[in-house]
VEXMAR-772841 format. One record per residue (C-alpha): residue in three letters; x negated, y negated, z. Coordinates in steps of 0.05 Angstrom, whole numbers, padded with zeros to 5 digits, always signed. Layout:
N
ALAXYZ
...
//
This chain:
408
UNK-01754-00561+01012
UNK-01785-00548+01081
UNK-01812-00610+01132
UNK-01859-00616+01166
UNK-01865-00651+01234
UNK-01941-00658+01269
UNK-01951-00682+01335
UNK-02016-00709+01348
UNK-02044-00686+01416
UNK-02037-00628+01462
UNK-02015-00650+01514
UNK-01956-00641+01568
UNK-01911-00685+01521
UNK-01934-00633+01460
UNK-01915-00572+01500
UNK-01844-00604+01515
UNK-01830-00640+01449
UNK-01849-00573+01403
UNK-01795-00526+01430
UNK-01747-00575+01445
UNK-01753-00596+01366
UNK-01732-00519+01351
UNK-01679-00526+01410
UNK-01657-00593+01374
UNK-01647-00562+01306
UNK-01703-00573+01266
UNK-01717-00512+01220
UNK-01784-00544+01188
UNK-01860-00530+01203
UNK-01874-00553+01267
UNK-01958-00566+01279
UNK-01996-00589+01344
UNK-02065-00623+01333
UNK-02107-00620+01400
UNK-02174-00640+01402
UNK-02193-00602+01453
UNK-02202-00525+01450
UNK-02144-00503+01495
UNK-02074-00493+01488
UNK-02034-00545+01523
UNK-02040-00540+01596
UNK-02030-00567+01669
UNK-02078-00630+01690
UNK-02052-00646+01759
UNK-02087-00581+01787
UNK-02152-00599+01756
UNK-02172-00643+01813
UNK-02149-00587+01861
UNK-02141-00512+01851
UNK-02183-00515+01782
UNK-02244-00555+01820
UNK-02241-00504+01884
UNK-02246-00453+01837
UNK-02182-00425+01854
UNK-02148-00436+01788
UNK-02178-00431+01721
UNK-02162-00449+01642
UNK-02109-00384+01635
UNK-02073-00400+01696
UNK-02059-00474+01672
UNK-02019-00456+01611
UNK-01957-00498+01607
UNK-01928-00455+01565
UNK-01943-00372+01539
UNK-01961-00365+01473
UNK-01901-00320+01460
UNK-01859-00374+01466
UNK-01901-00428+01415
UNK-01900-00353+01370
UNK-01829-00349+01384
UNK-01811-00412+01361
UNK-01858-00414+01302
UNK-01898-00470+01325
UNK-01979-00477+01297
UNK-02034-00506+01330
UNK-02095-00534+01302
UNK-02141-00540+01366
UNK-02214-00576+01366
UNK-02187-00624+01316
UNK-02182-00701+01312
UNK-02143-00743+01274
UNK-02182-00801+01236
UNK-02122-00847+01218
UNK-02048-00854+01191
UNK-02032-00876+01133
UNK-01951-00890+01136
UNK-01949-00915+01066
UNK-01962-00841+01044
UNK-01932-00801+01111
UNK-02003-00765+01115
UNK-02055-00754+01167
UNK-02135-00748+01154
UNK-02177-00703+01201
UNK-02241-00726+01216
UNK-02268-00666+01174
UNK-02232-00697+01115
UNK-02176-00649+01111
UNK-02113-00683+01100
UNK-02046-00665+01113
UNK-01967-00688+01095
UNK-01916-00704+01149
UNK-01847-00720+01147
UNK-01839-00732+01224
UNK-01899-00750+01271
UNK-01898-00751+01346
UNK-01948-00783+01380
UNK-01967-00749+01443
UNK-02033-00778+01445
UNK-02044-00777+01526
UNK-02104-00815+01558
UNK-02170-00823+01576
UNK-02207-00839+01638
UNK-02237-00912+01641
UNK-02301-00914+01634
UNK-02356-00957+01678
UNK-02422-00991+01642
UNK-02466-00993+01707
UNK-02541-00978+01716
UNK-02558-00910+01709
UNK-02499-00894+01695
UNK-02522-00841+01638
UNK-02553-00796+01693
UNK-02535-00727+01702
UNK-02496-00719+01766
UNK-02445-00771+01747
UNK-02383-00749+01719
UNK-02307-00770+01712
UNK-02246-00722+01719
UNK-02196-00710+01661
UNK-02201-00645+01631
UNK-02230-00578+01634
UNK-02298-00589+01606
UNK-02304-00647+01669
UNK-02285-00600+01721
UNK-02332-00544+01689
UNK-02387-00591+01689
UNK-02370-00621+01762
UNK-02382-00555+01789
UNK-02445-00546+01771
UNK-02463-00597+01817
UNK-02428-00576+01883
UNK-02459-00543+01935
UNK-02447-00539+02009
UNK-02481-00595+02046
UNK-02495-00633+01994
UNK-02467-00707+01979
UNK-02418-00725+01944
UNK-02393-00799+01930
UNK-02335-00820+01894
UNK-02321-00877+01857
UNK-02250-00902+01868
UNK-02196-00895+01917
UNK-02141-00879+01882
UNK-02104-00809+01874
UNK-02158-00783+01831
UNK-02210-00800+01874
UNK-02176-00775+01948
UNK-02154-00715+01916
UNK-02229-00703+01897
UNK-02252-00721+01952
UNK-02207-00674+01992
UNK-02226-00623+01938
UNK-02301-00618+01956
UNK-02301-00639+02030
UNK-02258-00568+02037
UNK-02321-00545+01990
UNK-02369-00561+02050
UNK-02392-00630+02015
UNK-02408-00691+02051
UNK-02364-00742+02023
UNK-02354-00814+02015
UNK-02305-00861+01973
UNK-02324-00920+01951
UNK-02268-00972+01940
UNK-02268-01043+01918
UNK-02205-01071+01940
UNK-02193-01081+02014
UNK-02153-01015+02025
UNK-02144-00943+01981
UNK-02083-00935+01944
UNK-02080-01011+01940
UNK-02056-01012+01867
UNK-01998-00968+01891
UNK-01971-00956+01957
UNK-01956-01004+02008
UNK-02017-01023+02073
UNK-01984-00966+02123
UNK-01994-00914+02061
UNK-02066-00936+02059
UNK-02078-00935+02135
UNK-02050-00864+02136
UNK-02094-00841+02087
UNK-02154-00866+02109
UNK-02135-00838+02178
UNK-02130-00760+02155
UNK-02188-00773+02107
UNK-02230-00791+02171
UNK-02197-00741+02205
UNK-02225-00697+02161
UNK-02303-00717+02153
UNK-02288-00768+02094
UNK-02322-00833+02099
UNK-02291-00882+02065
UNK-02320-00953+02047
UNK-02275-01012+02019
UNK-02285-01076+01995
UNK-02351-01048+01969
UNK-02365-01057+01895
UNK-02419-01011+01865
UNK-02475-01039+01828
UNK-02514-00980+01789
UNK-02539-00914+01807
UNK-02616-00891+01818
UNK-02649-00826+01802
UNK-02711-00781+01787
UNK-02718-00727+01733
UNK-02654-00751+01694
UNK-02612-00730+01758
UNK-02571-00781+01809
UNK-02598-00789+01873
UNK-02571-00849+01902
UNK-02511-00893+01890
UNK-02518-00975+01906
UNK-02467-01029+01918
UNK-02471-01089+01905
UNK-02477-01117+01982
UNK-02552-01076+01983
UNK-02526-01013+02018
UNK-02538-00946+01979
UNK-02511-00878+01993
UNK-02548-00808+01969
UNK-02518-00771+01919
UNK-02527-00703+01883
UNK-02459-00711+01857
UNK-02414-00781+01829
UNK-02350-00772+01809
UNK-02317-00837+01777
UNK-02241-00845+01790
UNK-02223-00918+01759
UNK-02155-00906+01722
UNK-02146-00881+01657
UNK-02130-00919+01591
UNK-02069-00893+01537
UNK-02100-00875+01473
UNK-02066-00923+01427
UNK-02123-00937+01372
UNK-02080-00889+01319
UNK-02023-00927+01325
UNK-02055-00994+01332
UNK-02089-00984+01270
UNK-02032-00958+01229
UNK-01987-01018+01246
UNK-01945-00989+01298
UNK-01924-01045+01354
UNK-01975-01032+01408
UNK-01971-01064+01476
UNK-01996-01027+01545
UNK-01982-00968+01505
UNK-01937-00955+01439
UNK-01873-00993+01443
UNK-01820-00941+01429
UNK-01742-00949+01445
UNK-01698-00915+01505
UNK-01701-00852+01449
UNK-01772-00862+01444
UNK-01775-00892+01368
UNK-01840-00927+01356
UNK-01827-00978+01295
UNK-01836-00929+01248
UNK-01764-00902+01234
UNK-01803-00829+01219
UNK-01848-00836+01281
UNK-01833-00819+01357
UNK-01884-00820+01411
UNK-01878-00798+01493
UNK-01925-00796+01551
UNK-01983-00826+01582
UNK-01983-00868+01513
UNK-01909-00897+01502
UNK-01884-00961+01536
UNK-01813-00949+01534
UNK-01758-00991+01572
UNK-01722-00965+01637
UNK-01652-00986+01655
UNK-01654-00975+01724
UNK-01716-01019+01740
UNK-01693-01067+01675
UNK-01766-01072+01647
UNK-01818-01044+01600
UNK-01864-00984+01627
UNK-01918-00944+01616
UNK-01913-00886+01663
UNK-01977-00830+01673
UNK-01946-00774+01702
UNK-01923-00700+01676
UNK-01835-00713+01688
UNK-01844-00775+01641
UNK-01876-00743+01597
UNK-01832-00684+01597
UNK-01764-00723+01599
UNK-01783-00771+01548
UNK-01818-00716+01490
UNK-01740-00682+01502
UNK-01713-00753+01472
UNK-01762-00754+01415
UNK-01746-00688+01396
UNK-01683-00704+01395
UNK-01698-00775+01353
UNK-01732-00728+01288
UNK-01670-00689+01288
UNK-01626-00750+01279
UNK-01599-00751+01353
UNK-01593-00802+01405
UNK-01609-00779+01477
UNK-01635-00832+01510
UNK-01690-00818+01565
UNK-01671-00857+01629
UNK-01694-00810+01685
UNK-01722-00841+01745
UNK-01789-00842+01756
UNK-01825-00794+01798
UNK-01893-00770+01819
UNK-01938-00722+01869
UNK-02000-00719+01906
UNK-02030-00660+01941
UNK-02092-00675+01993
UNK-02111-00623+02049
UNK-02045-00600+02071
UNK-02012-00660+02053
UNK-01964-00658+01992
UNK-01943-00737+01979
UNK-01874-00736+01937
UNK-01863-00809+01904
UNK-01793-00831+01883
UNK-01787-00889+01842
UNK-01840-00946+01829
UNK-01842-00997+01890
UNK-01870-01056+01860
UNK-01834-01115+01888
UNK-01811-01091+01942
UNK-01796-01134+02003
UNK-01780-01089+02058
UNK-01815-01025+02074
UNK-01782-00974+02129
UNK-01826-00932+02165
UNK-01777-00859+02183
UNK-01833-00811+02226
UNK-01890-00828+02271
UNK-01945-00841+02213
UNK-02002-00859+02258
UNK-02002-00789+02301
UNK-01970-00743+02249
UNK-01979-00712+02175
UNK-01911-00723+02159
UNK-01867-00792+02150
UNK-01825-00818+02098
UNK-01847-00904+02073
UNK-01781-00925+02040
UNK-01784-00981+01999
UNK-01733-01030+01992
UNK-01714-01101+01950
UNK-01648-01142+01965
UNK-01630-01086+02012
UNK-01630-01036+01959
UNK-01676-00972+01965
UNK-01718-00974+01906
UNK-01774-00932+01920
UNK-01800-00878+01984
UNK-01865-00846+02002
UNK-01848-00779+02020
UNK-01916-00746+02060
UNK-01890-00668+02073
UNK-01813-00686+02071
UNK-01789-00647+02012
UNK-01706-00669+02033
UNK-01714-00742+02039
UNK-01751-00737+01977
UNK-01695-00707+01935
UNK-01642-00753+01988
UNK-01686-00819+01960
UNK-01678-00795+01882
UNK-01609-00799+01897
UNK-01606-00858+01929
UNK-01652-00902+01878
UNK-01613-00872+01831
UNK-01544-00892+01861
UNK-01563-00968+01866
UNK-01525-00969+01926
UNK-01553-01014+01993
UNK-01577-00972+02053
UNK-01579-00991+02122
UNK-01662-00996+02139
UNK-01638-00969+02206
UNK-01602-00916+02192
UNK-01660-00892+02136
UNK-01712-00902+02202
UNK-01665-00863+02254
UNK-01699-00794+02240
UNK-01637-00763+02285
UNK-01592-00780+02222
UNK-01595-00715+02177
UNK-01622-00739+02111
UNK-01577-00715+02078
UNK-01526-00761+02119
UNK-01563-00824+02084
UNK-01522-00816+02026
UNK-01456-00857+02023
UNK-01402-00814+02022
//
């Protein structure tokens, strides 16, 4: 008799773990539930070439349909799932429908984090995940107009670089001392507030916003909690996101900053995998638990569930990396840097667009920055990955190839 494996959520993990089942062996029914409309498709352009208008919905498409038809795979789009019910391996819809599993993936994603402010219900303020926010953003950008945006992280300065080259007046609003505090060491920040500037962005820290004012149901004015106020015809909110857990959490599975899986991402469940934004799975070269939001992870790690539903062990242990792309800048990120205790500075940050910030703990390179230096990214990959110790000098001294970092 035929099974069936569902994976809940259309996401970049869905569009990986689908194929890779059929590459993997399994000859059962393979069926993607996506609650939104769309096929599953690219999300790091939508704060970029989607918002400029440059890109739209058909040329995100992480896949063709040719291949899902290829491979057999069904999709039931606009759909949510209601709840699991392990006991009896089945699913219900929130139209009632119910449907058998034998395997479930959960590829679940995440959603933006949401703010419960003042006015916050006025039109004019939006937040960036999918298509339907970037449709709706638009409608609100004009040239000359002002734009202010909530949160200085990547989201929110790749917005913001979005409209200013849309002839917007911008500004970013950021609570902690410096942007990109949650992630990148102070000379990261400094350079990016530098090219922002540079560029007609005004950024504010250490400015926490208070509410938002309005006439006719439409935003007019953003204010902070120190009294100031900035004018608005357009808010977009960029405060993290949060993984969408409340399936599993409810159906028993071990939940914790995400859904605990294993290195071959196995949730508790025996019959139940899950990858992406929503699985905290452990990595052996950092030797801790993760959560990690970015499209490799969530590629890598949906080719080890596959793999777990057809009875096969490939453990996902790929090193973590990540991109940015603001104005002409394209920001490559090896590695995770937290704890670092040495950063190495290789380029002259403070009068050019391109530098490398390596990161370093105990003398070992655990991390880099790469700002338009495509080799000493892939040279740092190498590196992080090697364990080995690096000589901060010899990563400074720009007269060294990269390619010369690595220990022969």
């Amino acid at each position: 008799m035929s099974k069936t494996c569902i994976i809940i959520g259309a996401s970049h993990a869905a569009a990986q773990l689908a194929p890779s089942l059929r590459q993997e062996g399994w000859d059962g029914k393979i069926l993607v539930i996506g609650d939104e409309p769309y096929m599953p498709y690219h999300r790091p352009p939508l704060s970029k070439a989607v918002l400029s208008g440059e890109k739209d919905a058909d040329d995100l498409l992480i896949r063709a349909q040719a291949l899902y038809d290829k491979n057999d795979i069904e999709f039931k789009l606009g759909t949510r799932v209601a709840n699991i019910n392990r006991a009896h391996k089945s699913l219900t819809l929130t139209n009632g429908e119910v449907l058998n599993y034998d395997k479930l993936a959960l590829c679940t994603g995440s959603r933006v984090r949401t703010v419960s402010l003042p006015g916050v219900e006025l039109e004019g303020i939006h937040y960036l995940r999918d298509l339907k926010d970037v449709h709706d953003i638009q409608k609100d950008v004009g040239e000359g107009k002002n734009a202010v945006i909530v949160g200085g992280g990547y989201i929110g300065l790749e917005t913001a670089a979005s409209l200013k080259k849309m002839g917007m007046n911008v500004t970013v609003l950021e609570m902690a001392p410096r942007v990109l505090a949650r992630v990148t060491a102070p000379e990261l920040s400094e350079f990016y507030t530098r090219v922002h500037s540079d560029e007609g962005v005004v950024i504010k820290t250490g400015i926490a916003v208070s509410g938002f004012d309005g006439s006719n149901g439409h935003v007019e004015k953003v204010t902070c909690g120190d009294g100031t106020a900035f004018d608005a015809d357009l808010v977009v909110i960029g405060v993290g996101i949060v993984p969408n857990v409340e399936l599993a959490e409810a159906a028993g599975l071990t939940v914790e900053n995400g859904i605990v899986v294993d290195e071959c991402a196995r949730t508790n469940d025996p019959d139940i995998v899950a990858a992406g934004d929503c699985a905290n799975h452990p990595n052996e070269l950092y030797n801790e638990r993760m959560r990690l939001e970015s499209v490799p992870n969530a590629t890598e790690q949906a080719k080890a569930a596959a793999a777990s539903i057809c009875g096969k062990e490939k453990p996902y242990q790929a090193l973590p990396w990540f991109w940015s792309d603001q104005f002409d800048l394209k920001l490559q990120i090896a590695g995770l840097s937290q704890g670092y205790d040495q950063v190495v500075i290789r380029g002259d940050k403070d009068n050019s667009r391109s530098f490398v910030a390596f990161y370093l703990k105990e003398g070992k390179l655990i991390s880099a920055d790469c700002v338009n230096r495509p080799q000493e990214f892939m040279i740092s990959k190498r590196l992080i990955a090697g364990g080995a110790a690096v000589e901060p000098a010899r990563l400074a001294d720009e007269s060294i190839p990269p390619k010369e970092l690595v220990p022969a």
